[in-house]
MIPAGU-401504 format. One record per residue (C-alpha): residue in one letter; residue number from 1; x, y, z. Coordinates in pm, 1 decimal, m for minus. Example, Ala and Ser with C-alpha at 12.3 -4.5 7.8 and 13.67 -1.06 7.14 Angstrom:
% MIPAGU-401504
["a" 1 [1230.0 m450.0 780.0]],
["s" 2 [1367.0 m106.0 714.0]],
END
This chain:
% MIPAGU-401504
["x" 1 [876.5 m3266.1 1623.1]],
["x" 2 [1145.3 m3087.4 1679.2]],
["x" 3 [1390.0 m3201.7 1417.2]],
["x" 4 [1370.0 m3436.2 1114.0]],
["x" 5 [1741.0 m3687.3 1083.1]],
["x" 6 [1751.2 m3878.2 765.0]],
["x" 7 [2035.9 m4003.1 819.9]],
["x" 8 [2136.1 m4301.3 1016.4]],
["x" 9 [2112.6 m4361.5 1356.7]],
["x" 10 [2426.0 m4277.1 1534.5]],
["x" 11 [2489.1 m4271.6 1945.8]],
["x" 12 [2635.4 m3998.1 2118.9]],
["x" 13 [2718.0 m3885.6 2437.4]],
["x" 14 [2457.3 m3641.4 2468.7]],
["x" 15 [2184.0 m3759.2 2278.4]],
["x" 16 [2217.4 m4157.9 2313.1]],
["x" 17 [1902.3 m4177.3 2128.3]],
["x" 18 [2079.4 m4110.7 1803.5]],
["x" 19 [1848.8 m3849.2 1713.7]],
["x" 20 [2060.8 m3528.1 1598.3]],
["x" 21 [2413.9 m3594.3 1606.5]],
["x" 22 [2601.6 m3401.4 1783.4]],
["x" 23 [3025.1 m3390.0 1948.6]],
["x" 24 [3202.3 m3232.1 2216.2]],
["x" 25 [3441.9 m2963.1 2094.7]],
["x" 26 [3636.2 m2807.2 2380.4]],
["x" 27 [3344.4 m2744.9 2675.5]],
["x" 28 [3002.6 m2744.0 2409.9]],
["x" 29 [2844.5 m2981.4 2221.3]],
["x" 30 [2808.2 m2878.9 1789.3]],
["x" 31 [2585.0 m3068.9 1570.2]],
["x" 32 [2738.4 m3277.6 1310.8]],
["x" 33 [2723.7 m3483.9 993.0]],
["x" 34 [2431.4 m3335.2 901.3]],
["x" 35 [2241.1 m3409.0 544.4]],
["x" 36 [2008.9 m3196.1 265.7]],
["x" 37 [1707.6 m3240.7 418.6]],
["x" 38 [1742.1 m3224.2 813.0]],
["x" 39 [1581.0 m2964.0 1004.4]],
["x" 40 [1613.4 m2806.8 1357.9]],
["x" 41 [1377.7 m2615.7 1545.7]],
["x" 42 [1555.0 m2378.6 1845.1]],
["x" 43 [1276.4 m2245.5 2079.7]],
["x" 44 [1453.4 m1848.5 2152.4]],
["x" 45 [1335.1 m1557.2 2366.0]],
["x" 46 [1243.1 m1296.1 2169.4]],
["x" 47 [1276.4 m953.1 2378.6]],
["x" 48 [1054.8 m742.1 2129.8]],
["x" 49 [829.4 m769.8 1838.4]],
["x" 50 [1033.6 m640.3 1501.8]],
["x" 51 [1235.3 m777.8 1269.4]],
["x" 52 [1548.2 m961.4 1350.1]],
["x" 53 [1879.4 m1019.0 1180.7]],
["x" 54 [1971.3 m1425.5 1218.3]],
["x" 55 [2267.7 m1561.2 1243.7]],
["x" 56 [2461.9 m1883.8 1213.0]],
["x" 57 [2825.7 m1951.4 1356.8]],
["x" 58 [2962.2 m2287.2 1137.8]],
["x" 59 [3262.7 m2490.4 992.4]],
["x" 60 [3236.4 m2677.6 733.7]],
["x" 61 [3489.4 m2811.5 446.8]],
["x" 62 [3290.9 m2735.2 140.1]],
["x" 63 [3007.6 m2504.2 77.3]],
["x" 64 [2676.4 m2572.5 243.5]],
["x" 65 [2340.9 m2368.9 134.9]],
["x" 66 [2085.7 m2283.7 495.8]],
["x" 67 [1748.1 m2109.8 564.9]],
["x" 68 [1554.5 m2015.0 868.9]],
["x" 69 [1202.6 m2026.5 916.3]],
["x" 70 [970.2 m1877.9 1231.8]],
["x" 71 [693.2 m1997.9 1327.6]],
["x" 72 [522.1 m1709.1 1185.2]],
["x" 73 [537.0 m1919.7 841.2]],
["x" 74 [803.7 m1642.1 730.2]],
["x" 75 [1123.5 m1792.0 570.3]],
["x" 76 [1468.5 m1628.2 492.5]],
["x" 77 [1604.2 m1683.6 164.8]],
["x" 78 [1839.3 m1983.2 127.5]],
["x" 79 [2178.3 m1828.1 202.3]],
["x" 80 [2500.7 m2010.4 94.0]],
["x" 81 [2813.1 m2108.1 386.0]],
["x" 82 [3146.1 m2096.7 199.6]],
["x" 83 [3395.0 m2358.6 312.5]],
["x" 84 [3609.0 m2268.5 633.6]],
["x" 85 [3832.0 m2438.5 838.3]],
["x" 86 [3764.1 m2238.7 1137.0]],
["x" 87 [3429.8 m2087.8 1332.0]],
["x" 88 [3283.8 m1859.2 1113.2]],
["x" 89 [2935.8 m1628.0 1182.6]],
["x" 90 [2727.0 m1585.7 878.2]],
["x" 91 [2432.5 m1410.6 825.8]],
["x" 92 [2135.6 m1610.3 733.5]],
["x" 93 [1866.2 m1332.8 702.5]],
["x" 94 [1610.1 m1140.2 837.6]],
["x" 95 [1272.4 m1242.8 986.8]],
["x" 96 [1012.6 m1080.3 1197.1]],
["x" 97 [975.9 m1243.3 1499.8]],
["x" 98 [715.5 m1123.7 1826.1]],
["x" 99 [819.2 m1101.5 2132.9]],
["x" 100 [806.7 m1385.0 2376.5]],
["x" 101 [927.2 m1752.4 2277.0]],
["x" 102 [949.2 m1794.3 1942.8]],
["x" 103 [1035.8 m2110.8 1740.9]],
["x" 104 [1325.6 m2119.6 1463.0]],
["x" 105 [1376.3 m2384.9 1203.2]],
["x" 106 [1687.9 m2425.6 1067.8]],
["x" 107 [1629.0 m2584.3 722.9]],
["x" 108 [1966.5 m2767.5 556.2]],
["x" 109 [1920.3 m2736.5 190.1]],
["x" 110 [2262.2 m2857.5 100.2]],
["x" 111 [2495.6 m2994.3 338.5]],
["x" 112 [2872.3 m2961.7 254.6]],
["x" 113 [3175.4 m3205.2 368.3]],
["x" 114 [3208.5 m3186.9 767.7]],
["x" 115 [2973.9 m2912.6 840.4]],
["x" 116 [2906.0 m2856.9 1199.4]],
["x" 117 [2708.0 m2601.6 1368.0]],
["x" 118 [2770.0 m2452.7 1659.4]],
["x" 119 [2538.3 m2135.9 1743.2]],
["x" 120 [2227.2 m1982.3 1595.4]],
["x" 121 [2163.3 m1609.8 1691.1]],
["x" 122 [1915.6 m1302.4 1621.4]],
["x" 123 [2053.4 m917.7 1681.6]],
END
């Protein structure tokens, strides 16, 4: 799988399966109304093998708590999103990740009022 919705079904325009929810803000698409619980994997190209700083750009209108996971089995630690009204880039944590494609899972442990997510990144 490649993400786990426990929430109810809800059409879109880009996913009319209702699997992840997700809207059309300006020209990209950000997921929304996610729930404590969901997960997300992103498949990334990793250019190296080392470790990796992760990061998450997000809104949200009351504190939300996130981890990241690789498919190395290697898990940040849960890392709390403060409440902001506009696009904000947090820093989730660091992993080691090998070069080539690389799976992240993006773990919600507690999902605030109106939280949307909009870009995950490593530097």
């Amino acid at each position: 799988h490649t993400y786990h919705n426990i929430g109810t079904v809800r059409e879109n325009d880009y996913r009319p399966d209702g699997a992840v929810e997700l809207q059309k803000i300006g020209k990209e698409y950000v997921v929304t109304q996610l729930e404590a619980g969901e997960w997300m994997n992103y498949t990334i190209k990793v250019p190296a093998t080392r470790e990796y700083t992760i990061y998450i750009t997000y809104q949200g209108k009351s504190e939300s708590v996130l981890s990241v996971a690789a498919d190395q089995e290697v898990e940040t630690e849960c890392t709390s999103l403060s409440a902001s009204k506009k696009w904000e880039e947090q820093k989730i944590g660091k992993l080691p990740l090998s070069a080539g494609a690389c799976v992240l899972k993006l773990l919600v442990r507690k999902a605030g009022q109106g939280l949307y997510l909009r870009r995950i990144r490593i530097e």
